[in-house]
N, CA, C and O atoms as a printed pandas DataFrame, in Angstrom:
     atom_number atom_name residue_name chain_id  residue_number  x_coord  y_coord  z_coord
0              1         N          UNK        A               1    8.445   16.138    2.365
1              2        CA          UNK        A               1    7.983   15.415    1.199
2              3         C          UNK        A               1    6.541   15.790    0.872
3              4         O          UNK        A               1    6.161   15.948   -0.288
4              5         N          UNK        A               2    5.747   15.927    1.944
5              6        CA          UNK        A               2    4.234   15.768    1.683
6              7         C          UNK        A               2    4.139   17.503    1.099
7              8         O          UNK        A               2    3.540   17.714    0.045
8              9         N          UNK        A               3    4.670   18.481    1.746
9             10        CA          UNK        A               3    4.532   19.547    1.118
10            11         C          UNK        A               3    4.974   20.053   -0.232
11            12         O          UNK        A               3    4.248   20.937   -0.688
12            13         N          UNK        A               4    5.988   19.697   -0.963
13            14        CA          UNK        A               4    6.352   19.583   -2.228
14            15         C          UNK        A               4    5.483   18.819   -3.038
15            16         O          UNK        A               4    5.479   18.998   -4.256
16            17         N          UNK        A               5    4.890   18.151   -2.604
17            18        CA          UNK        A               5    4.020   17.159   -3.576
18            19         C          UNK        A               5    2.484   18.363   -3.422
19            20         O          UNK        A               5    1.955   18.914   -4.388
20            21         N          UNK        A               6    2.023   18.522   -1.883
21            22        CA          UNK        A               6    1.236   19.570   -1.726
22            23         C          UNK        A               6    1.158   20.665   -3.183
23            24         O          UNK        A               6    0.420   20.928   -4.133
24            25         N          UNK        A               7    2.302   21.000   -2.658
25            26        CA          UNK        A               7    2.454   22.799   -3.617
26            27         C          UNK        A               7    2.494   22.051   -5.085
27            28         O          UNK        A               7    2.392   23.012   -5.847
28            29         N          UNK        A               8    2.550   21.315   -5.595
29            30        CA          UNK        A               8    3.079   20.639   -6.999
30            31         C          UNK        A               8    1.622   20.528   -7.421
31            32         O          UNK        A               8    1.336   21.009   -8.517
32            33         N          UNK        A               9    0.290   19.741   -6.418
33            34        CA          UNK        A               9   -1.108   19.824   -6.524
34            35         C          UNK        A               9   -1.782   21.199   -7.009
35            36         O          UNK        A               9   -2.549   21.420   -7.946
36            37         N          UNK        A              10   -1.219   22.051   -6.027
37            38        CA          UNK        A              10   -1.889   23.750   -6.494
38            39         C          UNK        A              10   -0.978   24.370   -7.653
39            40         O          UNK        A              10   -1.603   24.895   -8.575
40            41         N          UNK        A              11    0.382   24.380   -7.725
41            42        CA          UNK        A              11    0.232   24.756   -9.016
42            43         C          UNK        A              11   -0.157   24.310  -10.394
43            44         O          UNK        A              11   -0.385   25.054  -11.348
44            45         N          UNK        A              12   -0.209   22.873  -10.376
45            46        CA          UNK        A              12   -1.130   21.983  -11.474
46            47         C          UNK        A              12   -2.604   22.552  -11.405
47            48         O          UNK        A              12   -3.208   23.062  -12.349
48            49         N          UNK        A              13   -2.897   22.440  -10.603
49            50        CA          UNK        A              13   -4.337   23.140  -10.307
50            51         C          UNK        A              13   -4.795   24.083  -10.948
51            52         O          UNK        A              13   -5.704   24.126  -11.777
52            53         N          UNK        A              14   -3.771   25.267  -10.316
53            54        CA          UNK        A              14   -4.383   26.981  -11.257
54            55         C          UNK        A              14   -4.400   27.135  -12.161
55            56         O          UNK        A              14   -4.933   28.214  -12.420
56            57         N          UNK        A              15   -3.911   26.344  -13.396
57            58        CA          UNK        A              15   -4.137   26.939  -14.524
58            59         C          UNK        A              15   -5.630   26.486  -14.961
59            60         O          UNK        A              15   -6.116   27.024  -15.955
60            61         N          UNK        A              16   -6.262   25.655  -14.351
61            62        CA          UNK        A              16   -7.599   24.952  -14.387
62            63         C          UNK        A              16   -8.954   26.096  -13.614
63            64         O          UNK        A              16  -10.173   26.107  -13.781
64            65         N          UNK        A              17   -8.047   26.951  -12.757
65            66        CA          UNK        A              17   -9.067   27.603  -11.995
66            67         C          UNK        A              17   -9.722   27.108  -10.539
67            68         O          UNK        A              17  -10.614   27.533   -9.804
68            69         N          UNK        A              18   -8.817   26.004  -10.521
69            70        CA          UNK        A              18   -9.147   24.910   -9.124
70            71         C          UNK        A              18   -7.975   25.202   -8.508
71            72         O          UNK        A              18   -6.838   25.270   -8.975
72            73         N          UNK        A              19   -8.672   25.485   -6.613
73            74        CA          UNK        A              19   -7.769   25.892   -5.363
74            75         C          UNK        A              19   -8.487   24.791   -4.701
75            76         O          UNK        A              19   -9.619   24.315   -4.781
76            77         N          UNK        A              20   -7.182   24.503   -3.863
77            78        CA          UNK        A              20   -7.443   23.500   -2.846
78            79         C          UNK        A              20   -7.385   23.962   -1.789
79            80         O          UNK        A              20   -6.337   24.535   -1.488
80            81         N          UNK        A              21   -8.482   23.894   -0.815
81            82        CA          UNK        A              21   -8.823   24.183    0.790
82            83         C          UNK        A              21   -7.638   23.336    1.763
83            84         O          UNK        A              21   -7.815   22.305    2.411
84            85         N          UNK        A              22   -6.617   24.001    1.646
85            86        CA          UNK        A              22   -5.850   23.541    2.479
86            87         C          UNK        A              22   -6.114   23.482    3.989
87            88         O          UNK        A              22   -5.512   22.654    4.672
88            89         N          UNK        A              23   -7.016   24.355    4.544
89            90        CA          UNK        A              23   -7.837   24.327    6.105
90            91         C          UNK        A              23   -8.837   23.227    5.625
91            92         O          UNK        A              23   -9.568   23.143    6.612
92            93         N          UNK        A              24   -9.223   22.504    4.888
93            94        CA          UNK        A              24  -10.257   21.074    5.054
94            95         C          UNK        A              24   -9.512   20.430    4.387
95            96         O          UNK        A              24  -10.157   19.531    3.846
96            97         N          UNK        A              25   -8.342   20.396    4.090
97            98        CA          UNK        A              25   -7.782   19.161    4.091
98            99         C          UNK        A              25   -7.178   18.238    5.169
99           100         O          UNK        A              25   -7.368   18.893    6.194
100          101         N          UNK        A              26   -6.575   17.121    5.525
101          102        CA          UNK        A              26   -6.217   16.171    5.913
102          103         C          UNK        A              26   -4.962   15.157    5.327
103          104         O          UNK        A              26   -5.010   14.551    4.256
104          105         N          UNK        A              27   -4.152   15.138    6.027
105          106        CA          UNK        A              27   -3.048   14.033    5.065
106          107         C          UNK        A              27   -2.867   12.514    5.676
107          108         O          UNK        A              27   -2.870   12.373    6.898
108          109         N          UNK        A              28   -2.754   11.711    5.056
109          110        CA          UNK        A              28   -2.219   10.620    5.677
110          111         C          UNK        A              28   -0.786   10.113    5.238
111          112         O          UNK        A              28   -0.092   10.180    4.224
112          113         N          UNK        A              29   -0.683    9.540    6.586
113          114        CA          UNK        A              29    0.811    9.163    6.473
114          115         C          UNK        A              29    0.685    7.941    5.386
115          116         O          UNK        A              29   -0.353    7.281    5.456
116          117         N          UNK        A              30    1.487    7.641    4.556
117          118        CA          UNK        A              30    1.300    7.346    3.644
118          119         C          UNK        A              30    3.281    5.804    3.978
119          120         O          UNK        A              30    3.091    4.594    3.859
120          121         N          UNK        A              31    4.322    6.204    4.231
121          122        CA          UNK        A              31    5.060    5.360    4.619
122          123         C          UNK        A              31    5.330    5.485    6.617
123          124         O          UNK        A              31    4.958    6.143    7.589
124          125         N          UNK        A              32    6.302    4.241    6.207
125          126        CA          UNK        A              32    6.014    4.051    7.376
126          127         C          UNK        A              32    6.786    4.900    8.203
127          128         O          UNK        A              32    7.425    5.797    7.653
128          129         N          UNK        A              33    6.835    4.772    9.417
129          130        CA          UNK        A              33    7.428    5.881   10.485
130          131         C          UNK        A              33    6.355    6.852   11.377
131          132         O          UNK        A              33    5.146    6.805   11.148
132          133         N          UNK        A              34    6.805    7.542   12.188
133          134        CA          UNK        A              34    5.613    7.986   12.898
134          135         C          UNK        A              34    5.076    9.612   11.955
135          136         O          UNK        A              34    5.858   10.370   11.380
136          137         N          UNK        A              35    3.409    9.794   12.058
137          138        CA          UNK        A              35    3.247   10.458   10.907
138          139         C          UNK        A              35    3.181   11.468   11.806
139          140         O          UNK        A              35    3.026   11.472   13.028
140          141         N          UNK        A              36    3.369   12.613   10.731
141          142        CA          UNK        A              36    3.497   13.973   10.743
142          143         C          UNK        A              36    2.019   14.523   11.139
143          144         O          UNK        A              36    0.931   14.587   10.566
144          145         N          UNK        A              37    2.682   14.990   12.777
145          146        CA          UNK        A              37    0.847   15.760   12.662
146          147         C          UNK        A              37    0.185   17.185   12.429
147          148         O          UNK        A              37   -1.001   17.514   12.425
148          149         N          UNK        A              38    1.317   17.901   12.241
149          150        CA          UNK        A              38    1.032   19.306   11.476
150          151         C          UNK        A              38    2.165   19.742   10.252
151          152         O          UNK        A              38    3.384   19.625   10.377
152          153         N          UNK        A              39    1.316   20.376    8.804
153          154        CA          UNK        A              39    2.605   20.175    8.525
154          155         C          UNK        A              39    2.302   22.238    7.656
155          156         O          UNK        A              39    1.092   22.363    7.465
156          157         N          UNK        A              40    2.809   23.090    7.370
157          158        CA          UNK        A              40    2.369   23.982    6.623
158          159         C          UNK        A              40    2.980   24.036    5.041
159          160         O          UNK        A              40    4.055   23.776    4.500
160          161         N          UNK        A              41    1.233   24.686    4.499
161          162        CA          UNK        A              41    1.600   24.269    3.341
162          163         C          UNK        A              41    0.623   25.885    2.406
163          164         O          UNK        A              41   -0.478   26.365    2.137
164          165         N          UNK        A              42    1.803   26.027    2.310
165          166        CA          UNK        A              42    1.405   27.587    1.262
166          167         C          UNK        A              42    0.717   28.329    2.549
167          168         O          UNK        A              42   -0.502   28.500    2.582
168          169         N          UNK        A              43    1.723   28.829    3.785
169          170        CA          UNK        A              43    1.200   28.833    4.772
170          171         C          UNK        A              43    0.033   28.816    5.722
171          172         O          UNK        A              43   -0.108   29.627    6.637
172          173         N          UNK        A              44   -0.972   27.618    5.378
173          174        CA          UNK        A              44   -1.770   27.200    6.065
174          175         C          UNK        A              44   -1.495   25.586    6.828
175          176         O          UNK        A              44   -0.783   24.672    6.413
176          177         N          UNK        A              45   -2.220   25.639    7.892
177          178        CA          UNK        A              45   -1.253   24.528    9.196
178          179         C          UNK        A              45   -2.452   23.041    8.519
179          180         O          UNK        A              45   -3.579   22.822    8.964
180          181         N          UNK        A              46   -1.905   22.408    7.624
181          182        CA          UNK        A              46   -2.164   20.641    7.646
182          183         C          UNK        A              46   -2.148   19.923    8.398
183          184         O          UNK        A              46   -1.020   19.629    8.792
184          185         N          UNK        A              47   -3.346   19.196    9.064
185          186        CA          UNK        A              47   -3.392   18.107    9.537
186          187         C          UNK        A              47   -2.966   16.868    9.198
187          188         O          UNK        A              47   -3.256   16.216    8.195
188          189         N          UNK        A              48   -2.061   16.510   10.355
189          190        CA          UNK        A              48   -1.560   14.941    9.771
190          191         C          UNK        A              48   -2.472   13.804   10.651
191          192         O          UNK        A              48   -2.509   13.776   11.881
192          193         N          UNK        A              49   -3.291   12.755    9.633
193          194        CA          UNK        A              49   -3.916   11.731   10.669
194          195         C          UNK        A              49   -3.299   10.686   10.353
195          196         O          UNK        A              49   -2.275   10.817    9.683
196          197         N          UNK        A              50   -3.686    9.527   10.695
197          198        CA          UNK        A              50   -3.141    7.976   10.467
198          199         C          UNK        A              50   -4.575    7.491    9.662
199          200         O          UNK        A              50   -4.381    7.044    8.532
200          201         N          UNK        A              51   -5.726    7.526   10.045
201          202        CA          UNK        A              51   -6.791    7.242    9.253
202          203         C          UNK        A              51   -7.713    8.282    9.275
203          204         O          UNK        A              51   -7.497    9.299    9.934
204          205         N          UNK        A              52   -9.175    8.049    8.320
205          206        CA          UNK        A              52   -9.763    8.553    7.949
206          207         C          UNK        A              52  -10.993    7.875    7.397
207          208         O          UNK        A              52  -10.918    6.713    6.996
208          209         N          UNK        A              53  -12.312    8.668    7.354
209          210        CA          UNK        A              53  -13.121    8.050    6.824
210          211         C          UNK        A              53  -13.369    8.474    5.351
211          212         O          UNK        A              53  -13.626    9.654    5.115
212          213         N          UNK        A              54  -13.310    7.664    4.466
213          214        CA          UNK        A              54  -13.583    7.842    2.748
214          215         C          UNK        A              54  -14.483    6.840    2.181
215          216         O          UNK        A              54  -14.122    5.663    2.208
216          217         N          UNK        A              55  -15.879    7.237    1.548
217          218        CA          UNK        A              55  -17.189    6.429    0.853
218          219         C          UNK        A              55  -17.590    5.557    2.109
219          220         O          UNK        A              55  -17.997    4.417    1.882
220          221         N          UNK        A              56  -17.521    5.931    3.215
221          222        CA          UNK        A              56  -18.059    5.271    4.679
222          223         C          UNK        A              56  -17.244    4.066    4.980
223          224         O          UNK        A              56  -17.788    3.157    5.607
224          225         N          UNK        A              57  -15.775    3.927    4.540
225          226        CA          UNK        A              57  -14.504    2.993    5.066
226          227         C          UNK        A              57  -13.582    3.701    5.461
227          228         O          UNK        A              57  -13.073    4.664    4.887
228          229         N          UNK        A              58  -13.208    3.026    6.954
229          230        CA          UNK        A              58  -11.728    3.567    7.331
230          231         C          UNK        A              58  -10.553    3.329    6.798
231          232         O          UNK        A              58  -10.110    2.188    6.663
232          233         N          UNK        A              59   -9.749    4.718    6.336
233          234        CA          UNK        A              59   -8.724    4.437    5.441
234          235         C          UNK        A              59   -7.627    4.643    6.453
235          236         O          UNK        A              59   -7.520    5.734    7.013
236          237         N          UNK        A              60   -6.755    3.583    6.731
237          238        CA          UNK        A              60   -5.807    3.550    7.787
238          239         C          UNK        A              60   -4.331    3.619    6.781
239          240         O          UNK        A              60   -4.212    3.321    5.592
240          241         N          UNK        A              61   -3.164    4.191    7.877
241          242        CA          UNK        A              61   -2.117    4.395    7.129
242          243         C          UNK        A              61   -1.280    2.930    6.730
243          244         O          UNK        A              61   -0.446    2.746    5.843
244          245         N          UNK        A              62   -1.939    1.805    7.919
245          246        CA          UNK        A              62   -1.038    0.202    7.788
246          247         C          UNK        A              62   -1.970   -0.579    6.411
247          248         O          UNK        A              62   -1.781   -1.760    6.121
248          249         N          UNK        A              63   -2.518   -0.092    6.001
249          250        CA          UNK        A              63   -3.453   -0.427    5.084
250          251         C          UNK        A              63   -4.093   -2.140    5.276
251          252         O          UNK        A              63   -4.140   -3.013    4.409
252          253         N          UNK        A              64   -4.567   -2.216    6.822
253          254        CA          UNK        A              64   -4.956   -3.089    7.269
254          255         C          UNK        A              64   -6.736   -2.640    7.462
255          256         O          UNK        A              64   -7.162   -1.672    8.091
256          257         N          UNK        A              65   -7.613   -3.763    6.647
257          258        CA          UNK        A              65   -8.965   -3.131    6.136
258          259         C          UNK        A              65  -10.171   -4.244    6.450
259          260         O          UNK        A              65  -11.345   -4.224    6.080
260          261         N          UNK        A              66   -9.372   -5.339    7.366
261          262        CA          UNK        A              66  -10.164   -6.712    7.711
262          263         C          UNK        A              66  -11.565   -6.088    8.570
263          264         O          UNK        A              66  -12.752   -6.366    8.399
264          265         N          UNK        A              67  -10.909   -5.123    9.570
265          266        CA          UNK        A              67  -12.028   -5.283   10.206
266          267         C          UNK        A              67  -13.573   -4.262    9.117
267          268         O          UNK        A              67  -14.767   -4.555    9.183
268          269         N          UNK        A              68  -13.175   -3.522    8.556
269          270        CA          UNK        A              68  -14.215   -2.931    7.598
270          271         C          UNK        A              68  -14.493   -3.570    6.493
271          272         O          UNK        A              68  -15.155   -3.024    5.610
272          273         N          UNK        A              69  -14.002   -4.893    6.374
273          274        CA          UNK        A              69  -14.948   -5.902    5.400
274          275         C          UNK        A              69  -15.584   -6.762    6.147
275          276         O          UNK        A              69  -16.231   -7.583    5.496
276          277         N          UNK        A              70  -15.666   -6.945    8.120
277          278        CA          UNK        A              70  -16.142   -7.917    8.361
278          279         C          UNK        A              70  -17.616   -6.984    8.449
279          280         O          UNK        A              70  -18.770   -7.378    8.278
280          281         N          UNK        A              71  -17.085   -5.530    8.801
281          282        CA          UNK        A              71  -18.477   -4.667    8.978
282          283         C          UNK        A              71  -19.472   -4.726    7.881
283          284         O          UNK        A              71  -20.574   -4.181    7.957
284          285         N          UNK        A              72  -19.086   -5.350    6.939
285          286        CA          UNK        A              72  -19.861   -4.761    5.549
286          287         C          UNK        A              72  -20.535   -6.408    5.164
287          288         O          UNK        A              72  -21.430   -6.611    4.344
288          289         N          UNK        A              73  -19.963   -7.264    5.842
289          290        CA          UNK        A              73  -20.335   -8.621    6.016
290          291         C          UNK        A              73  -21.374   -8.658    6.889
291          292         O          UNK        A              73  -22.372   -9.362    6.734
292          293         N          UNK        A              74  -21.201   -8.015    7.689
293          294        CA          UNK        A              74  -22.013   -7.938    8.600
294          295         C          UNK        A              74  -23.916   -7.438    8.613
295          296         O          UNK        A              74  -24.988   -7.975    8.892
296          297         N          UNK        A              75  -23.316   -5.829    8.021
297          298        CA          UNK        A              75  -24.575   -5.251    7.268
298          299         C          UNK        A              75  -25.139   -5.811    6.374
299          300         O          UNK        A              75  -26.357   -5.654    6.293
300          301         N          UNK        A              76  -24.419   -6.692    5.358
301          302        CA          UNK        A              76  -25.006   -7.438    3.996
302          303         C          UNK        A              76  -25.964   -8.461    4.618
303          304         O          UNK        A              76  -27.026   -8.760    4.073
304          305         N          UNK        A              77  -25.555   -8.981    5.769
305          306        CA          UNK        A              77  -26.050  -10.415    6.540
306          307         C          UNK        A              77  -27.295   -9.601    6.937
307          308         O          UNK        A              77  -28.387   -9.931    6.473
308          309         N          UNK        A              78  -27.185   -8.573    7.757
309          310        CA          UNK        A              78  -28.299   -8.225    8.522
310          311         C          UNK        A              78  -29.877   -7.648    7.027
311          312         O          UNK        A              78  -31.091   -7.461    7.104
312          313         N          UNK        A              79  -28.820   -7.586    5.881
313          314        CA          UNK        A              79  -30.335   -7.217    4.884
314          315         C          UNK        A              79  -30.374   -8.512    4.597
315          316         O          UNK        A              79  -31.562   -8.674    4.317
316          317         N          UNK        A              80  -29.814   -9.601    4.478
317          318        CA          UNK        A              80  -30.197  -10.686    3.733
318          319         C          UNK        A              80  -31.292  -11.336    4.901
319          320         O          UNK        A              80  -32.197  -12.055    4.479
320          321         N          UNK        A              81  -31.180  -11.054    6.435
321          322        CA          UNK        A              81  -32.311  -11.780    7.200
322          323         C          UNK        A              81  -33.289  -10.541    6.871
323          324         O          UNK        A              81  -34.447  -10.872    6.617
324          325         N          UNK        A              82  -33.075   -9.527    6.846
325          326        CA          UNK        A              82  -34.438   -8.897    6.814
326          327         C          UNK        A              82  -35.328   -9.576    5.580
327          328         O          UNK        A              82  -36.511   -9.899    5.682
328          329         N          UNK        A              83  -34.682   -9.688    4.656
329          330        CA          UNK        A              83  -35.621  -10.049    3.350
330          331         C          UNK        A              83  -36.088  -11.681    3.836
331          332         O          UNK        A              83  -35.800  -12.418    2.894
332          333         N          UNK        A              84  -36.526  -12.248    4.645
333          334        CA          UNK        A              84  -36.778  -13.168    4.838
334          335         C          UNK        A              84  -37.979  -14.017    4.295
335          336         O          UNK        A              84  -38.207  -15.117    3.791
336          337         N          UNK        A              85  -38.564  -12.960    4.657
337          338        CA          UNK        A              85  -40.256  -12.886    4.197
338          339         C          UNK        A              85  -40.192  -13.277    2.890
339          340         O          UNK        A              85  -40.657  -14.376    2.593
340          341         N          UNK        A              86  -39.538  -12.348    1.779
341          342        CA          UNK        A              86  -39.248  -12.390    0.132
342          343         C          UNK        A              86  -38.606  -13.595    0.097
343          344         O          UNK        A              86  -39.170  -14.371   -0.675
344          345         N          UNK        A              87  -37.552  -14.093    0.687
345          346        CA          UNK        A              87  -36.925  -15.901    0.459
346          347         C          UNK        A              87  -37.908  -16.940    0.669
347          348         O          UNK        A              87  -37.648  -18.036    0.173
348          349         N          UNK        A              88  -38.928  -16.812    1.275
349          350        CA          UNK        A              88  -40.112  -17.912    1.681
350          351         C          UNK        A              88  -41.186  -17.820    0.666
351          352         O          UNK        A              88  -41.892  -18.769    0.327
352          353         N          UNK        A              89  -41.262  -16.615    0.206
353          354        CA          UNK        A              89  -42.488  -16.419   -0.726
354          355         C          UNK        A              89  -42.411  -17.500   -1.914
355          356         O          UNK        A              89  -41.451  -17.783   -2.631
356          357         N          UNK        A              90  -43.343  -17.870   -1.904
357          358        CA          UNK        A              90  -43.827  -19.206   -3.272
358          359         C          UNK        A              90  -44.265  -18.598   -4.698
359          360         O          UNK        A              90  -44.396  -19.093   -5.818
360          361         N          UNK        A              91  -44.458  -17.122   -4.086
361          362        CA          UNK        A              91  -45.241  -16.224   -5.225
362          363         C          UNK        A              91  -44.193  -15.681   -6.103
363          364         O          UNK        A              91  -44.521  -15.464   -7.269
364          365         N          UNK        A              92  -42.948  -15.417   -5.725
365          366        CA          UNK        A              92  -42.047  -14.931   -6.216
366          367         C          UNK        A              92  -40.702  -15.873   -6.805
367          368         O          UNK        A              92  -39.839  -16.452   -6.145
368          369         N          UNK        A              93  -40.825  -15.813   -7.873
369          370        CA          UNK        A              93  -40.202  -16.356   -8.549
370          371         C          UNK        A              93  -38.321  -16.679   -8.394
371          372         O          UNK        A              93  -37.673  -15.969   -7.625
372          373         N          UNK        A              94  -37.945  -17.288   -8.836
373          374        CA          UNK        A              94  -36.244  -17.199   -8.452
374          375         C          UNK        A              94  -35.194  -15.931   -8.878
375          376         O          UNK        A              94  -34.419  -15.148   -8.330
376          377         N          UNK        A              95  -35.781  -16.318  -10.442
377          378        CA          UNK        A              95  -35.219  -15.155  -11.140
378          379         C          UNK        A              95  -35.543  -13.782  -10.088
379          380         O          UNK        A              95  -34.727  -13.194   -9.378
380          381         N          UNK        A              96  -36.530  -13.595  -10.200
381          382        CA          UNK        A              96  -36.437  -12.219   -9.037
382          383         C          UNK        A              96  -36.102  -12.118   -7.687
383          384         O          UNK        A              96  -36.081  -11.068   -7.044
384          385         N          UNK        A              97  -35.789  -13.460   -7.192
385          386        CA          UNK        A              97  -34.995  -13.349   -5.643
386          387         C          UNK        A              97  -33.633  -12.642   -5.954
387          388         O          UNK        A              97  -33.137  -11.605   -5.513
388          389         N          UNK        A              98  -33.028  -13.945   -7.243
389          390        CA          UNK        A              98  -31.887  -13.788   -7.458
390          391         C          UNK        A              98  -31.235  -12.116   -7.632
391          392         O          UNK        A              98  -30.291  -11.626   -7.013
392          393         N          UNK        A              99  -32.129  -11.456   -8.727
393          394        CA          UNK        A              99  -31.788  -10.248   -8.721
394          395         C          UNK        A              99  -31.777   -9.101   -7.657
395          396         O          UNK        A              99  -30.972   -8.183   -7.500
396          397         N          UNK        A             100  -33.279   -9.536   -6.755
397          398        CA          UNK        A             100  -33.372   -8.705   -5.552
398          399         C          UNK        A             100  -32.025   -8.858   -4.750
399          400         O          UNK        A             100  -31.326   -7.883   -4.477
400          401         N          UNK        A             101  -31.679  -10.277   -4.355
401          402        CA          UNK        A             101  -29.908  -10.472   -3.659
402          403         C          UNK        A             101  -28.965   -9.782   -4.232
403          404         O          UNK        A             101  -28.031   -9.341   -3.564
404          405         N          UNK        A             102  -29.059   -9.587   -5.531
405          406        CA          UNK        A             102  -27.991   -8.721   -6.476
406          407         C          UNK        A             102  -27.864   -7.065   -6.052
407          408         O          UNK        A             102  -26.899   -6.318   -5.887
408          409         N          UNK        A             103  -29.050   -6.923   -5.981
409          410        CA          UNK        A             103  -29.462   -4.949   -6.146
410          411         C          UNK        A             103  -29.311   -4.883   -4.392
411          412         O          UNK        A             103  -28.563   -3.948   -4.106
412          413         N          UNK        A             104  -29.709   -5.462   -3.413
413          414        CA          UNK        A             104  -30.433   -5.441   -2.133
414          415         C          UNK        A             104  -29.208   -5.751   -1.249
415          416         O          UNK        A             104  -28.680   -4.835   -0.618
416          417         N          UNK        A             105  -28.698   -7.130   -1.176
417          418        CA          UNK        A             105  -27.538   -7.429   -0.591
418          419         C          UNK        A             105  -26.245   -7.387   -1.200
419          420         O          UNK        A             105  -25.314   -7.313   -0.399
420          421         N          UNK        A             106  -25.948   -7.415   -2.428
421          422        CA          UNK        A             106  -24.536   -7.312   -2.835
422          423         C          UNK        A             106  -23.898   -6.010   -3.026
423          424         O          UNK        A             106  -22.710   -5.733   -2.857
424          425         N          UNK        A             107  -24.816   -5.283   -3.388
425          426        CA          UNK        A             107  -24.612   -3.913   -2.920
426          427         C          UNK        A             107  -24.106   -3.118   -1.660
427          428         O          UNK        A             107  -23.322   -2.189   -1.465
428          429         N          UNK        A             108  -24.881   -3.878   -0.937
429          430        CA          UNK        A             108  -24.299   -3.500    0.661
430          431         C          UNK        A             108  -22.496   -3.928    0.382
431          432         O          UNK        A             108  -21.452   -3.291    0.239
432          433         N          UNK        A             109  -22.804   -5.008    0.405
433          434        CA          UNK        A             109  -21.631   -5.778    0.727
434          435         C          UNK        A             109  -20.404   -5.673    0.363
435          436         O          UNK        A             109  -19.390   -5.958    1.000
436          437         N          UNK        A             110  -20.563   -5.087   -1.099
437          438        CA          UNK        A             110  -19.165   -4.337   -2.011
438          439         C          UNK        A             110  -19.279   -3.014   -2.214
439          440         O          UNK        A             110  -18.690   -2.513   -3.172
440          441         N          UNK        A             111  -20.202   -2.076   -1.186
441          442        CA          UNK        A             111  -20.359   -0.704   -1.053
442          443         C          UNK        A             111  -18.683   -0.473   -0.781
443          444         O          UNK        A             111  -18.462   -1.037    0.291
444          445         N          UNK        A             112  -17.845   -0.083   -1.125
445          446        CA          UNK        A             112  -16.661    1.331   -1.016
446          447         C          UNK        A             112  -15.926    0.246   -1.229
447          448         O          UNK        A             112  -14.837    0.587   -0.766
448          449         N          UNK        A             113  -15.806   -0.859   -1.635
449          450        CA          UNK        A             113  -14.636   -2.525   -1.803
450          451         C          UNK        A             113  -13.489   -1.843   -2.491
451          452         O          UNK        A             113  -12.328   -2.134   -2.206
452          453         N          UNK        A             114  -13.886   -0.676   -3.659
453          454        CA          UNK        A             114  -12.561   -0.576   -4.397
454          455         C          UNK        A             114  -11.583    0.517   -3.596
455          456         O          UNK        A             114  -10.681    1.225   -4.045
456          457         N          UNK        A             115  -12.043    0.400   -2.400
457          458        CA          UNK        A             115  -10.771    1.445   -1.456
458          459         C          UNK        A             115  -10.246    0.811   -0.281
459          460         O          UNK        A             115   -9.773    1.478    0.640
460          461         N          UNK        A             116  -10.317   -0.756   -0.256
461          462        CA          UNK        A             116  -10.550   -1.536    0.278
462          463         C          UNK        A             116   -9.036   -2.093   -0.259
463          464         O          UNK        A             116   -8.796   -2.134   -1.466
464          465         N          UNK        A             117   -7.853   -2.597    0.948
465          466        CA          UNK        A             117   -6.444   -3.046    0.096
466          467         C          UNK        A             117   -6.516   -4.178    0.978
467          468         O          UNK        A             117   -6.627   -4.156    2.204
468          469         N          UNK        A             118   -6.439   -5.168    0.213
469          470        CA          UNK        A             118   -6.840   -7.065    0.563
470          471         C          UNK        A             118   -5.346   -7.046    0.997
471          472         O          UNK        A             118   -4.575   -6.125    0.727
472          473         N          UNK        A             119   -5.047   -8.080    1.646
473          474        CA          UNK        A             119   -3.916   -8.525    1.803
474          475         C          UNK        A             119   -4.037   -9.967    1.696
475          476         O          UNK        A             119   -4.995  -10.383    2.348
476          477         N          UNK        A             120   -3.368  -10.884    1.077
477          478        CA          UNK        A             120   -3.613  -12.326    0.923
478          479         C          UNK        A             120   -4.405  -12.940    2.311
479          480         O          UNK        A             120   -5.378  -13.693    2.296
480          481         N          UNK        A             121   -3.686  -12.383    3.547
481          482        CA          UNK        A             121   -4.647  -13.116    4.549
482          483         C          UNK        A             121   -6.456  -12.768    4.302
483          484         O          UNK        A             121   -7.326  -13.635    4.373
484          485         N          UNK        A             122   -6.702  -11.278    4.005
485          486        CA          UNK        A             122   -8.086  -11.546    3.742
486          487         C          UNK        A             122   -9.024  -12.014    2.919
487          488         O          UNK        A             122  -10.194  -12.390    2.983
488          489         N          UNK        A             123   -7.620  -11.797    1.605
489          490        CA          UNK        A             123   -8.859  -13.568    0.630
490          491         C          UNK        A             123   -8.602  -14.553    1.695
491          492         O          UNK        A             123   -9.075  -15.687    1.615
């Protein structure tokens, strides 16, 4: 399956002038069953993994992603104590806390979210 879809990528491709590095690519198993760990494709040998890292989140094949939102909970927490100093300040106004939390910590926090697959338990 994965190689037909493979070869279907490169010939869509060439008429664009775009080749795909099949030696730096990577596949993931994508259903369930045990995944394929070599597979050849326009005879070069594909790696099959179960996860991967993509925008600094692990992309797993069970599309189970709890523990890389508690990490990102985690990091968001650790900038929100650093700015501590800036939450106490009398000099600084709300409006600009508020936004600094916006740009400073929420950022962290929903860094790579849209590759991120919720499952009702993690709302």
């Amino acid at each position: 399956m994965h190689c037909r879809i493979c070869q279907n990528v490169s010939v869509a491709a060439a008429p664009f002038g775009l080749k795909v590095s099949w030696a730096k690519t990577k596949l993931q198993n994508l259903v369930s069953g045990p995944p394929a760990r070599m597979l050849t494709i326009n005879g070069t040998q594909v790696e099959g993994v179960e996860e991967f890292l993509y925008l600094g989140s692990k992309q797993s094949s069970d599309g189970y992603c709890l523990p890389v939102i508690h990490h990102h909970i985690g990091l968001a927490s650790a900038v929100m104590g650093s700015l501590q100093c800036i939450w106490k300040c009398s000099y600084i106004s709300l409006p600009t806390k508020v936004y600094l939390e916006c740009v400073l910590v929420m950022s962290v926090l929903s860094y790579s979210a849209q590759t991120w697959t919720l499952l009702v338990a993690d709302l």
